[in-house]
N, C-alpha and C positions, 0 to 999 in steps of 0.2 A: 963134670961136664953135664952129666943127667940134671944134676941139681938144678943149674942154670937154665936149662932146656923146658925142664919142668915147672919155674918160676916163670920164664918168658910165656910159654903156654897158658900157664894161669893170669898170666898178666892180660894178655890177647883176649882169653876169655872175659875178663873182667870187665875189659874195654868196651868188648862187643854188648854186652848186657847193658853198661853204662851208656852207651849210645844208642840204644834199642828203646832202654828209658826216657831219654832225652826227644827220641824220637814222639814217644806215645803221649809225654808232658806236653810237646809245642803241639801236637794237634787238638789235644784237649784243650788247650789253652786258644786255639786260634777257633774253636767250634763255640767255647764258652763266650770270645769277645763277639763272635757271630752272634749270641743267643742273646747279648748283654744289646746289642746294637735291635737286633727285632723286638724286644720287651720296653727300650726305649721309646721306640717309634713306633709300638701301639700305646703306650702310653702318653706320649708325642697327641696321637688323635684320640684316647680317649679325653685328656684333658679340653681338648680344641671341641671335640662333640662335646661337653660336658659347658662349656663356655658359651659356647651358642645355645644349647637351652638352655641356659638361664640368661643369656639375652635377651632368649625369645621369650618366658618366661616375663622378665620385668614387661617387654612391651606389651604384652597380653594386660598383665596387671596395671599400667602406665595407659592404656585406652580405656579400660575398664573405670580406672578413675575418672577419665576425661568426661566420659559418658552421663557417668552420674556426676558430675559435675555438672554439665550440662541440660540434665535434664534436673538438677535442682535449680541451678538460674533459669531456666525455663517456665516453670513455675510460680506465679506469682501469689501475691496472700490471696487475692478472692478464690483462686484455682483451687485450695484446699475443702475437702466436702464434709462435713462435719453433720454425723448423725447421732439424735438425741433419742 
């Protein structure tokens, strides 16, 4: 009868540890999908900031062309000064 008493005991113990466990896994696990979900969505906006300047980026470079663009059709041959 001790025997049994003594196995049920240990078993209750077991139990309790294994659920203590089980405990500490799901909140690590629910802090990790927390942490998983914030690193997402800064990387979510760093890519989006990262996207706009080089938007902004081409259109700098996209006027810059225009310009001189423009200022070489602006220019005609006589307009050139040519020092000897």
């Amino acid at each position: 009868m001790t025997s049994q008493r003594d196995r049920i005991g240990s078993l209750e113990s077991r139990m309790e540890e294994l659920e203590a466990t089980i405990r500490g896994l799901t909140e690590e696990l629910v802090d990790a999908n927390q942490r998983i979900r914030e690193l997402e969505q800064a990387q979510e906006t760093a890519d989006a900031d990262a996207k706009s300047d080089s938007a902004q980026d081409e259109e700098a470079k996209s006027d810059e062309s225009k310009d001189d663009t423009e200022e070489e059709e602006s220019s005609g041959p006589g307009d050139d000064i040519i020092v000897a």
